[in-house]
C-alpha positions as CSV (number, residue, x, y, z in Angstrom):
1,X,-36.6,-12.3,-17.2
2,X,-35.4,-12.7,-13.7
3,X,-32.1,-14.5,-15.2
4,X,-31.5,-11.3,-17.0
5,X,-31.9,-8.8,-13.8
6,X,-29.6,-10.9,-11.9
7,X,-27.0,-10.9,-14.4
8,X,-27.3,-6.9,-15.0
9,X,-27.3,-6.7,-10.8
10,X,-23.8,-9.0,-11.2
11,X,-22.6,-7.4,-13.8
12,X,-23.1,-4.0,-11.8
13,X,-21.6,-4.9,-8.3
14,X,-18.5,-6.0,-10.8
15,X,-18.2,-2.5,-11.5
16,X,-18.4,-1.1,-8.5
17,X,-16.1,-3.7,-6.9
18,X,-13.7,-3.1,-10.1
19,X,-13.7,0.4,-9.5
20,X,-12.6,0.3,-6.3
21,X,-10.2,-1.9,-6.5
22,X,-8.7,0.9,-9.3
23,X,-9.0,3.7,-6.6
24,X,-7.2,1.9,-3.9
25,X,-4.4,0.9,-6.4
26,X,-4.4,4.5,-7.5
27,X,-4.1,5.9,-3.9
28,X,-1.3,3.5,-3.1
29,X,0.5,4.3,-6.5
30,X,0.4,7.9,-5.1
31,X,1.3,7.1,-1.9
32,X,4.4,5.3,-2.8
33,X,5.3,7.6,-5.8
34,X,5.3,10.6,-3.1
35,X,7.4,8.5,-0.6
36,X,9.7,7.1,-2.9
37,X,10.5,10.6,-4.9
38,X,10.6,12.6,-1.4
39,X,13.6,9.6,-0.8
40,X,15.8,10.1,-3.8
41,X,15.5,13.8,-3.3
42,X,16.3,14.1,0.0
43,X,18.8,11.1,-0.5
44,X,21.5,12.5,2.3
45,X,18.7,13.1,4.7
46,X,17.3,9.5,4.0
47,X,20.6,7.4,4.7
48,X,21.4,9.5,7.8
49,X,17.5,9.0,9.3
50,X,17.8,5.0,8.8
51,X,21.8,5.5,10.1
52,X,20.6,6.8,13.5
53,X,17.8,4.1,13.9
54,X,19.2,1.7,16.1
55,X,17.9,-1.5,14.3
56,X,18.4,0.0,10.9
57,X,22.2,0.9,11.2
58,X,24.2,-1.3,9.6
59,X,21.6,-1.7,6.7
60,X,21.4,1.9,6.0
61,X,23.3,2.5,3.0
62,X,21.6,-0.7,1.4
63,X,18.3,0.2,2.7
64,X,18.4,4.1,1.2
65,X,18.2,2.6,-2.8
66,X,15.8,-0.7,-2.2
67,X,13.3,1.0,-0.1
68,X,12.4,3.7,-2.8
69,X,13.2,1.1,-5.3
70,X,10.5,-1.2,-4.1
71,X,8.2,1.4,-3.7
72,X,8.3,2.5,-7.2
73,X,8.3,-1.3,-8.4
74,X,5.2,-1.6,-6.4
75,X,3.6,1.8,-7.5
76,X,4.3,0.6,-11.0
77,X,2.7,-2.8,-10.4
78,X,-0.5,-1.8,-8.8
79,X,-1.6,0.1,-12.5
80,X,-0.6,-2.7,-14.5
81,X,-3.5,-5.0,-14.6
82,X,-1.4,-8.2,-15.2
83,X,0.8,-7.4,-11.7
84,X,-2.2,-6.3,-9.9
85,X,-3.0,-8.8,-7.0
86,X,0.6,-9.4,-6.8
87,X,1.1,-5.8,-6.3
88,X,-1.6,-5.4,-3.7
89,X,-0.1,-8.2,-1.8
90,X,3.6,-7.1,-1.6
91,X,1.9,-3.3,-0.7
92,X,-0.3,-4.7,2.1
93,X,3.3,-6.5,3.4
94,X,5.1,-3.2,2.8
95,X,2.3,-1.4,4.7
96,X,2.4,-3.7,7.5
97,X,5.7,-3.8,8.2
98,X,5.8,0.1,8.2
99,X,3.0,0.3,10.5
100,X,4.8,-2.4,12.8
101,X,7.8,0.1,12.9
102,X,5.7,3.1,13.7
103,X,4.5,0.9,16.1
104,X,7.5,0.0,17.8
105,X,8.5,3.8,17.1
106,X,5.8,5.0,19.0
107,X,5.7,2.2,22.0
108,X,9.3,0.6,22.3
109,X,11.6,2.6,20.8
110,X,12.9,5.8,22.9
111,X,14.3,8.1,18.8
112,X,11.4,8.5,16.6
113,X,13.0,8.8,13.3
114,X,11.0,8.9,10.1
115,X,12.0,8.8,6.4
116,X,8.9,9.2,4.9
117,X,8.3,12.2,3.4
118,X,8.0,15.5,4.6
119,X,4.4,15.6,4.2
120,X,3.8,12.3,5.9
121,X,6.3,13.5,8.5
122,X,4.4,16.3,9.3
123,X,1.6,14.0,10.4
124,X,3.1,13.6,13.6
125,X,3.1,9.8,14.8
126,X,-0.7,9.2,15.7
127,X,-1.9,10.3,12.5
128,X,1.3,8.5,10.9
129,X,-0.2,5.7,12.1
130,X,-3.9,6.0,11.5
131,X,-2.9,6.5,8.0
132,X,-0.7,3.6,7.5
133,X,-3.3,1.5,9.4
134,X,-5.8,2.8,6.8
135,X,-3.4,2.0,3.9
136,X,-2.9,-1.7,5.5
137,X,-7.4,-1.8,5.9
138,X,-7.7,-0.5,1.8
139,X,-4.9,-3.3,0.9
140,X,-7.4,-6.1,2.6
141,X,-10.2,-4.3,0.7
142,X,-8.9,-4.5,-2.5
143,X,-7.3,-8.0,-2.1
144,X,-10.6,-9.7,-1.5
145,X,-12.7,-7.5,-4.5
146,X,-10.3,-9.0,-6.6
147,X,-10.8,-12.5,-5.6
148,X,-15.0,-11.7,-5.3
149,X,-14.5,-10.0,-8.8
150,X,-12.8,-13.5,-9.8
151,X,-15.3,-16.0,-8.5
152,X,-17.9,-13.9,-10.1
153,X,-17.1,-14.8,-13.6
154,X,-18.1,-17.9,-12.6
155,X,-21.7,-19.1,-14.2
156,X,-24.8,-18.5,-13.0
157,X,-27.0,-21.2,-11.0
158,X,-30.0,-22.0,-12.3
159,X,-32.6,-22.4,-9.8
């Protein structure tokens, strides 16, 4: 009897740990769907924002197609089961190394120039980052339920 209760109480925190693991991914798919779309539209915008960063310059034009293309590759992966954890890696890097910018934005560099969306951009740069922080935190989150969702498969001790 106690077997069975501890299985049901497994096979419960597997759901809940599945589930949010489907949220996050959802959240990022919209984040980067957004972000990616807001891009292409305002493509003119877009390669003249990463022309006048001073690091970005000469990558600019190259830059204004992979950036949204990644971000839709990655939205894309994150709902597909089989790309999942590969996904949520390359967001959580993709998250970082935006954060890092608005980092440097915010602390080293003297323009603060943003691409990202004019929803995002209305943020200002302190909530900017709080948000992108909190998109890097929910990336960790959903990287290790995966790999606790994994080892849980794994058969029960008998004691």
């Amino acid at each position: 009897m106690n077997m069975s209760f501890e299985r049901l109480k497994r096979l419960s925190k597997q759901g809940w740990c599945s589930a949010m693991v489907e949220a996050i991914c959802w959240l990022y798919f919209l984040l980067f769907a957004y972000a990616a779309f807001d891009k292409l539209m305002g493509y003119d915008k877009f390669v003249v924002t990463m022309g006048q960063s001073g690091m970005l310059t000469p990558y600019a034009s190259v830059l204004a197609w992979l950036v949204p293309l990644v971000e839709v590759v990655l939205a894309l992966m994150l709902v597909l089961n089989w790309f999942r954890l590969f996904g949520l890696y390359a967001a959580f890097g993709l998250m970082t190394m935006f954060t890092t910018y608005i980092f440097m934005v915010l602390y080293v560099m003297e323009k603060e120039l943003c691409g990202c969306g004019a929803a995002i951009e209305a943020l200002g740069w302190g909530w900017h980052m709080v948000l992108n922080a909190g998109f890097v935190v929910l990336g960790v989150i959903a990287i290790v339920l995966v790999y606790k969702g994994q080892n849980s498969h794994s058969p029960p001790r008998l004691e």
